[in-house]
N, C-alpha and C positions, 0 to 999 in steps of 0.2 A: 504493500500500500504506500509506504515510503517514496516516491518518484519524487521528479521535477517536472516541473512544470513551466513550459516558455511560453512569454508570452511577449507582445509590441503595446507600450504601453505610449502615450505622445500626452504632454503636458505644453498648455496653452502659454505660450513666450513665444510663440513664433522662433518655435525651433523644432528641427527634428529630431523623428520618435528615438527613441534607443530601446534596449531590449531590457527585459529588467526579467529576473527569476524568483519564485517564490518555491518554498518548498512545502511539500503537504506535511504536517506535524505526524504526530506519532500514533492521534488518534485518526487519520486517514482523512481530514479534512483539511482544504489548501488553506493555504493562508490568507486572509485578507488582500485581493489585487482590487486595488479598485483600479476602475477603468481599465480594464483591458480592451483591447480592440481585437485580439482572439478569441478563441472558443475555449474557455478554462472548464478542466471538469470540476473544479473543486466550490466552495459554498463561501458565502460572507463571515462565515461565523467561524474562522479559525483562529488561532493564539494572538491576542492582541500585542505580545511582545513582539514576534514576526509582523506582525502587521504595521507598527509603528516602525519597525527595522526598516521594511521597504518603502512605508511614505520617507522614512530621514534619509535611506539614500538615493531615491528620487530627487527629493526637494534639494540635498545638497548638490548632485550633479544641474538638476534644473537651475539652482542660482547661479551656482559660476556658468553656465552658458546665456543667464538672463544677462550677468554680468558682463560678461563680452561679449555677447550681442551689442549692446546698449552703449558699451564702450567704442567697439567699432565704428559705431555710427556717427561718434562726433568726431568734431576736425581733430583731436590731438590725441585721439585716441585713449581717451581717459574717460573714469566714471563721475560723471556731476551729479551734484547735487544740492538743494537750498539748505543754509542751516545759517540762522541768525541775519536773514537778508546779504548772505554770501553766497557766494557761488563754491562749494567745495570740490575741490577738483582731486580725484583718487585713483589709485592703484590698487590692485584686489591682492593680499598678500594670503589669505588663509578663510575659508568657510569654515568654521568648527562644527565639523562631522558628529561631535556628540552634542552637538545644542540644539536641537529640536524640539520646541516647548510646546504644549499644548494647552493655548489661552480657551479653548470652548468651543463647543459651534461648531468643527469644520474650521478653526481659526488655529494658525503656528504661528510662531513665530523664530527667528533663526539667528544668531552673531555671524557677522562679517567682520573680518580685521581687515583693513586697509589703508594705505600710506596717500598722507594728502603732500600735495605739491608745496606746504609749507612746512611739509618735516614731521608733521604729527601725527599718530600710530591714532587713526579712529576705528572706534567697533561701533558695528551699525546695526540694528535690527532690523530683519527685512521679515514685517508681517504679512501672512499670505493667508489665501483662503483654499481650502481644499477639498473640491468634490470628486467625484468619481472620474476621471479622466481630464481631471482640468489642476492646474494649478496657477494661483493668478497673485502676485505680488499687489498687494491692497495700501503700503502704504510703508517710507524708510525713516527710520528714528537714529540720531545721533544717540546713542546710551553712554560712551566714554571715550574719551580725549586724553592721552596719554597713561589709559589706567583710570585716569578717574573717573567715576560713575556721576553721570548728570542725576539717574533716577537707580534704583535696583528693583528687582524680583523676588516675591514671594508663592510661595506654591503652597497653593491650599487645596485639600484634599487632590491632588492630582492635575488641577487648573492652576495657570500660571497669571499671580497681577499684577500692575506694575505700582510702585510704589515711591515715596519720596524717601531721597539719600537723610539720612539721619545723623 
């Protein structure tokens, strides 16, 4: 009962699909694929640890190609973005593959580390929204400038909020 299972899964960044694999657990039910655009024999109801595995490395391969997409696109080849009626202008050094938070809803939220053109080490939160076959970047937060946290996170019962630095 043990198999894998392939499947082509495509998240909405206007990029393309890649392949992603889930594997059936022990009790003979696949794991959580949402959105596939194959034929999965397996059910929505398997190990929600596997199931979060495969939204976080989705979502992490999906950023950094949202990321340079996004990048390419401007003249200098860099990622912009508003923060304090600035224009921030960044280099993508690191997605942290284990930051995948789960604010609620169909709602993530992820750290980016990135190097701004004035030297400063920003981590960014890129919150998204996540339904069955779609993954949509909803909205980017400045959270810390050289280390220092503008706001931090609290996680309650398993929901993550954001909260003020103390």
């Amino acid at each position: 009962m043990n198999s894998t299972i392939k499947c082509r899964r495509y998240i909405n960044l206007s990029i393309s699909f890649y392949d992603c694999t889930t594997l059936r657990s022990a009790i003979g039910r696949a794991a959580l694929c949402t959105g596939c655009t194959a034929r999965c024999t397996g059910t929505s109801t398997g190990s929600p640890a596997i199931a979060i595995a495969t939204i976080a490395t989705d979502k992490n391969s999906g950023l950094k190609r949202f990321i340079g997409s996004y990048s390419k696109k401007s003249a200098d080849k860099k990622f912009h973005m508003p923060y304090q009626r600035k224009n921030l202008v960044l280099d993508l050094i690191k997605v942290h593959d284990d930051r995948l938070s789960n604010l609620g809803a169909g709602k993530y939220f992820a750290c980016v580390d990135m190097k701004g053109t004035d030297g400063k080490i920003y981590d960014i939160d890129f919150f998204m929204a996540v339904q069955p076959g779609k993954l949509t970047v909803t909205q980017t937060s400045v959270h810390k400038i050289n280390g220092k946290p503008l706001y931090n996170w609290k996680e309650d019962k398993g929901v993550w909020k954001k909260v003020p630095v103390s």
